[in-house]
Biopython code that builds the backbone (N, CA, C, O; Angstrom):
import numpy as np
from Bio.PDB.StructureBuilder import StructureBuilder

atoms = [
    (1, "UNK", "N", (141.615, -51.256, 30.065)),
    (1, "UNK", "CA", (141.688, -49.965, 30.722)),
    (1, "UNK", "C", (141.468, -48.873, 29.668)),
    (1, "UNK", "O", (141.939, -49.123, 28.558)),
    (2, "UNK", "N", (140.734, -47.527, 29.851)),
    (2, "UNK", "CA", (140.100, -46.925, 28.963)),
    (2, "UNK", "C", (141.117, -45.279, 29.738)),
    (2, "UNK", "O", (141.263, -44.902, 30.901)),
    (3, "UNK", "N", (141.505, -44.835, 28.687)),
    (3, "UNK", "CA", (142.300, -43.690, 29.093)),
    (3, "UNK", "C", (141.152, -42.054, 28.106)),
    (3, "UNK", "O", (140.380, -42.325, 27.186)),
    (4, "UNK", "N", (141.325, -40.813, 28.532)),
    (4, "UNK", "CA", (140.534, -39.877, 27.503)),
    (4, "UNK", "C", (141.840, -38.874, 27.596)),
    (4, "UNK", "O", (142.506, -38.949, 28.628)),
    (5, "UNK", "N", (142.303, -37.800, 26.423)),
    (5, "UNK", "CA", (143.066, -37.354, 26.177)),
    (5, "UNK", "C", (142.039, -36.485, 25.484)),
    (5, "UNK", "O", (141.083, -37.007, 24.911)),
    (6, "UNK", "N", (142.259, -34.771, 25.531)),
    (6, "UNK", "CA", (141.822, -33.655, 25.100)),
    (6, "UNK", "C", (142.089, -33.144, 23.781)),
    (6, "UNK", "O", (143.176, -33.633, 23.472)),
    (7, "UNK", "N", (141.837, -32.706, 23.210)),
    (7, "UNK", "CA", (142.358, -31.553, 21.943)),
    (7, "UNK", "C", (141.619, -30.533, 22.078)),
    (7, "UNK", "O", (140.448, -30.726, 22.405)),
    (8, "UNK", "N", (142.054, -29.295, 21.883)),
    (8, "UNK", "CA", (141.630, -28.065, 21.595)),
    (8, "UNK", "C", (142.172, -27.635, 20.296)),
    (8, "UNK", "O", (143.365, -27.390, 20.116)),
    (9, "UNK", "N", (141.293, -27.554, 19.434)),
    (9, "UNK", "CA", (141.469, -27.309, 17.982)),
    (9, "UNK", "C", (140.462, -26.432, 17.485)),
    (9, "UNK", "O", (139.368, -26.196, 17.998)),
    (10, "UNK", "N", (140.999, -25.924, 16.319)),
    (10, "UNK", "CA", (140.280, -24.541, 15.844)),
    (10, "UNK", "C", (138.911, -24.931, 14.604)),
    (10, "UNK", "O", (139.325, -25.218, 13.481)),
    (11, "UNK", "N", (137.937, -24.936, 14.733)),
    (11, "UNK", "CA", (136.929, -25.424, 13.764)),
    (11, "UNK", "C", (137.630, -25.369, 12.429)),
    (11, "UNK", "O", (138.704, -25.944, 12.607)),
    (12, "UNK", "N", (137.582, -25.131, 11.704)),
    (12, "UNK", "CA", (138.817, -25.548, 10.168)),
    (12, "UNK", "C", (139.326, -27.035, 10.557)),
    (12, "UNK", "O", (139.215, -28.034, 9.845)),
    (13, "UNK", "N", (139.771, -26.979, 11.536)),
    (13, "UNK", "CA", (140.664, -28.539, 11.541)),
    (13, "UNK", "C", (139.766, -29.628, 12.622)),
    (13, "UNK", "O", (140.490, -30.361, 13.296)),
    (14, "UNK", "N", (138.325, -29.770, 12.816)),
    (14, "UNK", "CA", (138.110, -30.575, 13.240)),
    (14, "UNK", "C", (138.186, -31.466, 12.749)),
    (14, "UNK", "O", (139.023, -32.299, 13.100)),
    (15, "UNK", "N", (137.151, -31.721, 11.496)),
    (15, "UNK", "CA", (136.839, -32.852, 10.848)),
    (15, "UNK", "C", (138.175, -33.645, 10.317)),
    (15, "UNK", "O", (138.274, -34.863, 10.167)),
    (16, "UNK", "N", (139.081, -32.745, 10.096)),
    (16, "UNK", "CA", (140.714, -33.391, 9.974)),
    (16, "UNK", "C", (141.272, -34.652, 11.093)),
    (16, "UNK", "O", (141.777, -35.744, 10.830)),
    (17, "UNK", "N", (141.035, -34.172, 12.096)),
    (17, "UNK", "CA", (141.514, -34.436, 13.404)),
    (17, "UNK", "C", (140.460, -35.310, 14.012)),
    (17, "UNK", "O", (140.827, -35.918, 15.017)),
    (18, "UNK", "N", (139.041, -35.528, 13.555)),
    (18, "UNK", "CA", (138.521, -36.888, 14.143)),
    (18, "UNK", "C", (138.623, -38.140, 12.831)),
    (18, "UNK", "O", (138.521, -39.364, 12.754)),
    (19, "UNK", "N", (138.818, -37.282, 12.147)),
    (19, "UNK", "CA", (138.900, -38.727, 11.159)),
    (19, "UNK", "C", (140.449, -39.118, 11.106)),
    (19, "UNK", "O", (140.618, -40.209, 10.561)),
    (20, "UNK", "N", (141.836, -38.376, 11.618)),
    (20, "UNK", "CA", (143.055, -38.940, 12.019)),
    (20, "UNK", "C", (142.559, -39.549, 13.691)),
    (20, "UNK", "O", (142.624, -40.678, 13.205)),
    (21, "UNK", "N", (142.386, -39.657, 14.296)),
    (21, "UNK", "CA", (141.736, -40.146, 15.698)),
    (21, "UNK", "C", (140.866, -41.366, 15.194)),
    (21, "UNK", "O", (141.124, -42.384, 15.836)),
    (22, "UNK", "N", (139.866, -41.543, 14.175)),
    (22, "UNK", "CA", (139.592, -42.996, 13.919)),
    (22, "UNK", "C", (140.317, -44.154, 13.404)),
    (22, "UNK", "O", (140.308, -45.301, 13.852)),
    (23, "UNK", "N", (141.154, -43.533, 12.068)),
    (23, "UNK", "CA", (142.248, -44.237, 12.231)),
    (23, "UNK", "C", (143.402, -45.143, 12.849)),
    (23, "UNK", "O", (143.900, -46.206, 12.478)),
    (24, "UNK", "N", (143.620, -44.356, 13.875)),
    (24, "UNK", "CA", (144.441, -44.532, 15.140)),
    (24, "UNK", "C", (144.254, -46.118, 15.417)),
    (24, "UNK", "O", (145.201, -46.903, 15.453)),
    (25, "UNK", "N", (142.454, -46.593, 15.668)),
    (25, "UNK", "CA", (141.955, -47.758, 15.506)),
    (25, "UNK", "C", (141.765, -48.202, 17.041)),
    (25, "UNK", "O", (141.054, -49.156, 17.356)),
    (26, "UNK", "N", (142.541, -47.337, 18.052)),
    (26, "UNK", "CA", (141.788, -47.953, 19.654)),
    (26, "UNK", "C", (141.286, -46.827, 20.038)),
    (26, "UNK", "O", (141.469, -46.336, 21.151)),
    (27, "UNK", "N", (140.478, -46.241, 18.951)),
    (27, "UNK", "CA", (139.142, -45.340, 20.108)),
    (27, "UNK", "C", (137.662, -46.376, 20.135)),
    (27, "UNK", "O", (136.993, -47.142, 19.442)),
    (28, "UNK", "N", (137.762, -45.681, 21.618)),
    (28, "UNK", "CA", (136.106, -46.486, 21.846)),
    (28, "UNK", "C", (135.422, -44.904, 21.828)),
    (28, "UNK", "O", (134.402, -45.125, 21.174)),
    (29, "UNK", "N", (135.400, -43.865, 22.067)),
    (29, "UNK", "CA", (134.773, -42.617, 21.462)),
    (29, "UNK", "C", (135.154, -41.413, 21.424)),
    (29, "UNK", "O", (136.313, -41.014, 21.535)),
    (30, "UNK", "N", (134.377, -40.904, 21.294)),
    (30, "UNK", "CA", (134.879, -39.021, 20.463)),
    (30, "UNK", "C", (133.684, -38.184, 20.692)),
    (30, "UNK", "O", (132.683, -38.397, 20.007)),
    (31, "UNK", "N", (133.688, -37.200, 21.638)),
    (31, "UNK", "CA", (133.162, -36.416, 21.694)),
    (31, "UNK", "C", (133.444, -34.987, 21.768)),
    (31, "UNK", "O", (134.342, -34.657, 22.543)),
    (32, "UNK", "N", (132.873, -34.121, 21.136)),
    (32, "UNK", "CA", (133.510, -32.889, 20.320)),
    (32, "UNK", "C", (132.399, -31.920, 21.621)),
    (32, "UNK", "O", (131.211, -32.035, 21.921)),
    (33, "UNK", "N", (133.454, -31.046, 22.086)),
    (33, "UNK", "CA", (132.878, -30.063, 23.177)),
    (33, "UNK", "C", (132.724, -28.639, 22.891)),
    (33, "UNK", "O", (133.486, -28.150, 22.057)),
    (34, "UNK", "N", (131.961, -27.993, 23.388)),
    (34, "UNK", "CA", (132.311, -26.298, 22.718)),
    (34, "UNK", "C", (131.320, -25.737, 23.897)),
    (34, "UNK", "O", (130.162, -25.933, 24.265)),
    (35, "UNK", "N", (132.196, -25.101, 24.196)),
    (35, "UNK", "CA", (131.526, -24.041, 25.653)),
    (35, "UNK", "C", (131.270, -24.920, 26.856)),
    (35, "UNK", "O", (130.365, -24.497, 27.576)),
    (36, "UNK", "N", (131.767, -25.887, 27.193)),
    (36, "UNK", "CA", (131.819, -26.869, 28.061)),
    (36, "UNK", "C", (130.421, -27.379, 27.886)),
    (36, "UNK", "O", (129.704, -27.536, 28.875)),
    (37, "UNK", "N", (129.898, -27.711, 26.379)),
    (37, "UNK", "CA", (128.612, -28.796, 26.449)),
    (37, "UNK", "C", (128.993, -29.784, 25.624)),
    (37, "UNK", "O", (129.958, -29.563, 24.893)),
    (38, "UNK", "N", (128.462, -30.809, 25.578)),
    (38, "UNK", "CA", (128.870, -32.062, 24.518)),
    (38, "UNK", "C", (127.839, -31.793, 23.127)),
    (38, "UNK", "O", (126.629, -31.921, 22.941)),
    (39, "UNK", "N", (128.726, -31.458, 22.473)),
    (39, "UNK", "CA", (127.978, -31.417, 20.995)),
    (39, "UNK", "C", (126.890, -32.597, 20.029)),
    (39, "UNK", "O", (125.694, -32.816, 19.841)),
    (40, "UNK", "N", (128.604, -33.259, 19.508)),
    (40, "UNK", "CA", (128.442, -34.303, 19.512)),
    (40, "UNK", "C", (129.191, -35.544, 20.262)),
    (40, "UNK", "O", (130.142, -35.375, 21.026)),
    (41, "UNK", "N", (128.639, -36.795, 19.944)),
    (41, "UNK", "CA", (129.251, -37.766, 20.681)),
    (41, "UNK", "C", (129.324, -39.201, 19.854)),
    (41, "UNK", "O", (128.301, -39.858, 19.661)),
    (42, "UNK", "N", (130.563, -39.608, 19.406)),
    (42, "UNK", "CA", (131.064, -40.308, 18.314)),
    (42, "UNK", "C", (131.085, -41.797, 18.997)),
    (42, "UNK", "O", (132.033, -41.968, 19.764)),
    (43, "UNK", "N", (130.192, -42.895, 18.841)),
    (43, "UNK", "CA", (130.999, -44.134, 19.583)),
    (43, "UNK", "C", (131.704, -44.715, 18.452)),
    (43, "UNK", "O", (131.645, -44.228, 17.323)),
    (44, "UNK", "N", (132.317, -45.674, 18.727)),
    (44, "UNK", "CA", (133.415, -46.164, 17.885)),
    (44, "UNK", "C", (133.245, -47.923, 18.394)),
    (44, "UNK", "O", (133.082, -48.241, 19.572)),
    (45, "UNK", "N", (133.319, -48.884, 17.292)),
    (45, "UNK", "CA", (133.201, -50.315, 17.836)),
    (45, "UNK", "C", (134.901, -50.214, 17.838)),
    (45, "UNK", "O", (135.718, -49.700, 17.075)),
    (46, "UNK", "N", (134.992, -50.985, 19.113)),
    (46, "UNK", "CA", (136.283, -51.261, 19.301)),
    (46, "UNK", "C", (136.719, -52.394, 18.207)),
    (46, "UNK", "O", (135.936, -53.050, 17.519)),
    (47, "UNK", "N", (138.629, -52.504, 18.198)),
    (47, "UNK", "CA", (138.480, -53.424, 16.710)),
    (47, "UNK", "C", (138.246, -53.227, 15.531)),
    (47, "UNK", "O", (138.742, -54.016, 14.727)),
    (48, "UNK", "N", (137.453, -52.165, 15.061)),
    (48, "UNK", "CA", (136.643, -52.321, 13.990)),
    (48, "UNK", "C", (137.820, -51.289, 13.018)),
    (48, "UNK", "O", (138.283, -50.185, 13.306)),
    (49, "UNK", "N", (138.095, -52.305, 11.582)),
    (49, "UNK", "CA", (139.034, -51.245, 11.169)),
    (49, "UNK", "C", (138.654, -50.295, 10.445)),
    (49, "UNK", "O", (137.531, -50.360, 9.946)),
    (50, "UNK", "N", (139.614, -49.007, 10.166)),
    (50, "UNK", "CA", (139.743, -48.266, 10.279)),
    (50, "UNK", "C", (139.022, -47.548, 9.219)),
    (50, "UNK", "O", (138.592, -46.407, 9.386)),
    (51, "UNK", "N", (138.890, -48.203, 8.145)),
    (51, "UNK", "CA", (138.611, -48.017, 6.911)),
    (51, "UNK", "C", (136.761, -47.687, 7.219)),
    (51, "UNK", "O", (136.095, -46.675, 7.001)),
    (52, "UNK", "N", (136.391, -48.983, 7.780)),
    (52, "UNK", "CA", (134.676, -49.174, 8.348)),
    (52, "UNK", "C", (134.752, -48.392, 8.901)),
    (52, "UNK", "O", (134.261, -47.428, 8.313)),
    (53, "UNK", "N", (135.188, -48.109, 9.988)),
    (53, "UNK", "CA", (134.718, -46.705, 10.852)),
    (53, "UNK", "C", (134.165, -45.280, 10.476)),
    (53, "UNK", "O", (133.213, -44.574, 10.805)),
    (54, "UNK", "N", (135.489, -45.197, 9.423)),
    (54, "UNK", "CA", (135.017, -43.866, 8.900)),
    (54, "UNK", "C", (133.638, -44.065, 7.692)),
    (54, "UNK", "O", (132.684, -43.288, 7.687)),
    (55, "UNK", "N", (133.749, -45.048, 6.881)),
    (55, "UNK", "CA", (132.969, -44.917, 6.768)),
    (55, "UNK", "C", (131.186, -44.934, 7.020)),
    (55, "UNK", "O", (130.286, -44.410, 6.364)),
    (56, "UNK", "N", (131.158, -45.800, 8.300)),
    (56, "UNK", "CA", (130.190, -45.649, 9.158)),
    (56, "UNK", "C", (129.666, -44.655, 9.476)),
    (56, "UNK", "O", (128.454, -44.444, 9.507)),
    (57, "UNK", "N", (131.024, -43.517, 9.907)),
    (57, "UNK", "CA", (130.608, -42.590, 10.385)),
    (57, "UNK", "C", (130.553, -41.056, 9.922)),
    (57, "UNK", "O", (130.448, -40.018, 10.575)),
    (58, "UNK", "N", (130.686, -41.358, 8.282)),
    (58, "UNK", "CA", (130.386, -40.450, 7.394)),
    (58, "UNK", "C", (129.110, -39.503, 7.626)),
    (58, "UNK", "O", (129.383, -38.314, 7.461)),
    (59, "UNK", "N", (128.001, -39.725, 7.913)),
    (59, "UNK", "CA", (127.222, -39.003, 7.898)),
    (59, "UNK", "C", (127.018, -37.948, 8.979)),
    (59, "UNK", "O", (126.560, -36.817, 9.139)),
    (60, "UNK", "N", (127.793, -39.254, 9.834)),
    (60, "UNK", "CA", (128.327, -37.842, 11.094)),
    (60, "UNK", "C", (129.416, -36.919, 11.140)),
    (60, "UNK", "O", (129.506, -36.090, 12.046)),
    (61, "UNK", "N", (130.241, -37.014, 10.223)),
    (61, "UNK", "CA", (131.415, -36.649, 9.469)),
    (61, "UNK", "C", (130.655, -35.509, 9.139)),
    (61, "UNK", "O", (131.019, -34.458, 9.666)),
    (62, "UNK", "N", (129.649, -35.477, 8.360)),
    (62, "UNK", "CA", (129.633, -34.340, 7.209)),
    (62, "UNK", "C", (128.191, -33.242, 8.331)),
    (62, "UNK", "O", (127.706, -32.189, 7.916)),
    (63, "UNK", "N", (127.856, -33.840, 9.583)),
    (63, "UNK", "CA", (126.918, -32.884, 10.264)),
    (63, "UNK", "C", (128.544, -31.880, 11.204)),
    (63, "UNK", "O", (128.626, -30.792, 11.775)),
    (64, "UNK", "N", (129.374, -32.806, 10.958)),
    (64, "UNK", "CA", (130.547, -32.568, 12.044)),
    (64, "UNK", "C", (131.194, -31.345, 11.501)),
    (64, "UNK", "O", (131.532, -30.420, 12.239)),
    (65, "UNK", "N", (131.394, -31.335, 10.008)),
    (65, "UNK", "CA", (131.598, -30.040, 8.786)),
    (65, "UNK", "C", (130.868, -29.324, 9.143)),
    (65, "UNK", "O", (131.458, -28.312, 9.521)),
    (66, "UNK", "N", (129.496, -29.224, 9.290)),
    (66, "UNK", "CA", (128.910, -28.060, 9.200)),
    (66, "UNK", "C", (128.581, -27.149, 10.430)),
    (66, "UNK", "O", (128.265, -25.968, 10.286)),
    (67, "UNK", "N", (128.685, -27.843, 11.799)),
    (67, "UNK", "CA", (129.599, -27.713, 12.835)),
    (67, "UNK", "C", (130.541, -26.826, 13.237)),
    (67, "UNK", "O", (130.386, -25.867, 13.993)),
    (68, "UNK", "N", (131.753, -27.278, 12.568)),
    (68, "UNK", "CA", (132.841, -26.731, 12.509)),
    (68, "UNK", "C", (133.008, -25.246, 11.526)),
    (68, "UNK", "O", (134.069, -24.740, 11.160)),
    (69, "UNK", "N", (132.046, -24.910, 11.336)),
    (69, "UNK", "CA", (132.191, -24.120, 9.670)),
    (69, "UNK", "C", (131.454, -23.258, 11.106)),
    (69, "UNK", "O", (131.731, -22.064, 10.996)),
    (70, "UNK", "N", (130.884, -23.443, 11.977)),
    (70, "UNK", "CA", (130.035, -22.263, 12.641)),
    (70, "UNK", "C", (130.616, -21.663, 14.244)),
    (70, "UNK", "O", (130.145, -20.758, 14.931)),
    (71, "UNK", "N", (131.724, -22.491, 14.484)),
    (71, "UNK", "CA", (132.723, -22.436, 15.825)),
    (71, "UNK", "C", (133.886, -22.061, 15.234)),
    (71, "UNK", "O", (134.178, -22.396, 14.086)),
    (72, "UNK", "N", (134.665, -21.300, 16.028)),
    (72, "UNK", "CA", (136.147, -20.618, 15.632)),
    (72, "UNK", "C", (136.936, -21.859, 16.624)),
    (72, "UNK", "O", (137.871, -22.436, 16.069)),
    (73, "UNK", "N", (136.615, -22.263, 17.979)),
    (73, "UNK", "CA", (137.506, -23.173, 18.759)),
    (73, "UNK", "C", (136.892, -24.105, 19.099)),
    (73, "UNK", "O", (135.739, -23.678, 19.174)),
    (74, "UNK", "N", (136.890, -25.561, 19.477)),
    (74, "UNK", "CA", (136.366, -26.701, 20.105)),
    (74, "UNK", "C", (137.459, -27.582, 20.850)),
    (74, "UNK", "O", (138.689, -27.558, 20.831)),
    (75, "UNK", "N", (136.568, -28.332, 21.482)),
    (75, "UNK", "CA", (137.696, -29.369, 22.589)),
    (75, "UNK", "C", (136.961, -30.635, 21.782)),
    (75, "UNK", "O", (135.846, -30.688, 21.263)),
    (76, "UNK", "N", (138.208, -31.808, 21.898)),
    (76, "UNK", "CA", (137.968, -33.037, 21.258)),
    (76, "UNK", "C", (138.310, -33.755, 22.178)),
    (76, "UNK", "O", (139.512, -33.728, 22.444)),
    (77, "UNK", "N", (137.803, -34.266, 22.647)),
    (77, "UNK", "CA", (137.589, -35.535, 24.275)),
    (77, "UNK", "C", (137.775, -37.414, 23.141)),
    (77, "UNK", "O", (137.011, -37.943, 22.334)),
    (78, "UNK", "N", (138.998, -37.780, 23.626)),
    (78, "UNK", "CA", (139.034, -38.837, 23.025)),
    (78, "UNK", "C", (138.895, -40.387, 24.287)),
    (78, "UNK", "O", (139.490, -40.105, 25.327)),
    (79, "UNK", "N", (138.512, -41.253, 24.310)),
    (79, "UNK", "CA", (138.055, -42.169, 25.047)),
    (79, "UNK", "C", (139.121, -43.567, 24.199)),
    (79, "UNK", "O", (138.737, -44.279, 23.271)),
    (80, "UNK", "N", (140.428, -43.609, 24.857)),
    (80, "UNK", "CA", (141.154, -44.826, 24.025)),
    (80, "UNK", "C", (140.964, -45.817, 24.799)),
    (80, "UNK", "O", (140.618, -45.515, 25.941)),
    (81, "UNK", "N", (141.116, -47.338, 24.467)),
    (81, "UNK", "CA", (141.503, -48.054, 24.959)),
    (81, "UNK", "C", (143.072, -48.902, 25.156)),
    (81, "UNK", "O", (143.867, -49.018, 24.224)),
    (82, "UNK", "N", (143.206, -49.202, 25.922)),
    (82, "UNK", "CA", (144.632, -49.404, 26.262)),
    (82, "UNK", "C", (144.740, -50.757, 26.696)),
    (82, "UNK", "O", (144.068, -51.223, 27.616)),
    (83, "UNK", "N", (145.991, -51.688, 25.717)),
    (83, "UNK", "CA", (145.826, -53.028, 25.708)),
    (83, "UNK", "C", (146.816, -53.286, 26.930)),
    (83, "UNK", "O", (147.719, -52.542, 27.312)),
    (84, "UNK", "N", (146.465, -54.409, 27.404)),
    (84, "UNK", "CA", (147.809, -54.528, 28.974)),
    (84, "UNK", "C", (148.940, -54.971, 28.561)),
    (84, "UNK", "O", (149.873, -55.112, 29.350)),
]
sb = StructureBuilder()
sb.init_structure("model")
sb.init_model(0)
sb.init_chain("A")
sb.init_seg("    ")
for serial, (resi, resn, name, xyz) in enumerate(atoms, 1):
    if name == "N":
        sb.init_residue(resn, " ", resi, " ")
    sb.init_atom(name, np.array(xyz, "f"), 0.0, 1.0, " ", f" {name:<3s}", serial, name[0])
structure = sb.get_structure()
């Protein structure tokens, strides 16, 4: 079962806040919203630890910085999975 939970966070603290969200280790994705459009859109292999993830997803990490450096507010749409 796949649950999504919101954040509204201030550009300064995105890139903070998706790389604590990969960690976490049951996201299946992440997509970062601003003005009600999908920016970007993060998939995540389920399982996959935590350490790999981020660094997988470094390069999207650092388009995600420059991003954030140009928005004052964004919404963070998280996609978990949930074990029974």
């Amino acid at each position: 079962m796949t649950t999504k939970e919101k954040f509204t966070i201030s550009g300064d603290k995105l890139v903070e806040k998706v790389k604590q969200l990969i960690r976490e280790g049951n996201i299946r994705r992440v997509r970062i919203i601003h003005k009600e459009k999908t920016v970007f859109e993060i998939p995540l292999t389920v399982g996959a630890p935590a350490t790999v993830a981020v660094i997988l997803v470094a390069p999207v990490l650092a388009a995600l910085g420059a991003f954030a450096a140009l928005v004052t507010e964004c919404t963070i749409e998280v996609e978990k999975i949930e074990k029974p």
